[in-house]
Steps between C-alpha positions, in 0.01 A plus 500: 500500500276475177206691488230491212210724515253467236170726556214501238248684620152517318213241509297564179456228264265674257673425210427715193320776757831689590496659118147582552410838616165631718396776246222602725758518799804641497869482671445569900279357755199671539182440768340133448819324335602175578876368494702197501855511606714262662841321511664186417873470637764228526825514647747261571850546734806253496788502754715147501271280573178668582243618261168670589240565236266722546171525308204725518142583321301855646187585273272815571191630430400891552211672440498906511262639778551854456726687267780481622447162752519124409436184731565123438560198611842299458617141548845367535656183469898493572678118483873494593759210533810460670710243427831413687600239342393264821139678561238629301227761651247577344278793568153601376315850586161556372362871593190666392421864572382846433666830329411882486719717246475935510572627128617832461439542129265214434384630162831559370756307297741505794400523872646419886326324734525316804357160640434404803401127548400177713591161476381182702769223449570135567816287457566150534870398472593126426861357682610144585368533842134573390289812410489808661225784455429813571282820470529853441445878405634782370455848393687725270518865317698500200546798289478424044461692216293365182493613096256412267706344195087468284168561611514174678854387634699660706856398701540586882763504709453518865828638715554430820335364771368577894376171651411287797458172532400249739569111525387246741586100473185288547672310812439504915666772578667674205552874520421718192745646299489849413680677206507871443651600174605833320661449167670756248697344324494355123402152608204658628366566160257351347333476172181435335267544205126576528186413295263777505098329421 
């Protein structure tokens, strides 16, 4: 089994701004900020003759409450196919949701934190026999750590992750599927770069 795993993560395309410092600012989050973040990931996985691609775009917006407290909103759009050789599915999940993040050191250069967030989804998968769709939600708390690299950028990596999900097909009948997850492990890390307004 091949695997390739390529994850860019960052959704900025402001050009010349990233060599532009805030000289009224200053590195850290402080009360009244606003933030972009988000992550752009593709993967793809080969064993004889299957492949499955997998490809995803997750932007966020914050905005900083209190001192040491940021909310947002987040949207997520995941597309995978798995081919066989013989069949192709197709899947599409579009989610949209909502995020709250605890700093510990907001004003600082380096600082923990944890998220907790909400996400609405919906899938449709494509197969030879017709479509199939679905709806769902889940909930997670994922510890990260973030580091101002100017007054304005700054990577994050979030480790880890305690979720639940739930997943129902839209069909007479259908039982939801429910998912609990607790990951560790270094494929549970993430990264991500940040654009401080």
């Amino acid at each position: 089994m091949k695997k390739i795993t390529l994850s860019i993560l960052g959704l900025l395309a402001f050009g010349y701004a990233s060599a532009q410092d805030d000289a009224a600012g200053g590195k850290g989050f402080a009360n009244g900020d606003v933030f972009i973040s988000g992550g752009v990931g593709i993967s793809s996985e080969t064993w004889d003759e299957d492949k499955y691609t997998t490809f995803t775009f997750a932007p966020k917006v914050g905005f900083f409450v209190t001192e040491n407290i940021a909310v947002g909103v987040a949207i997520e759009y995941t597309g995978t196919t798995d081919d066989n050789g013989v069949n192709e599915v197709k899947s599409n999940t579009l989610g949209a949701g909502a995020f709250a993040r605890y700093y510990a050191s907001p004003a600082s250069d380096f600082s923990f934190f944890a998220e907790l967030g909400a996400m609405y989804q919906s899938t449709k998968q494509e197969m030879g026999g017709g479509d199939l769709k679905s709806n769902g939600f889940n909930i997670a708390l994922s510890p990260g750590v973030s580091y101002f690299i100017s007054n304005n950028f700054a990577l994050e990596a979030s480790i880890g992750v305690l979720s639940y999900e739930t997943d129902k097909a839209d069909l007479d009948g259908a039982e939801a599927r429910n998912t609990f997850e607790l990951g560790v492990g270094l494929s549970d890390i993430s990264l991500g770069l940040v654009y401080k307004f």
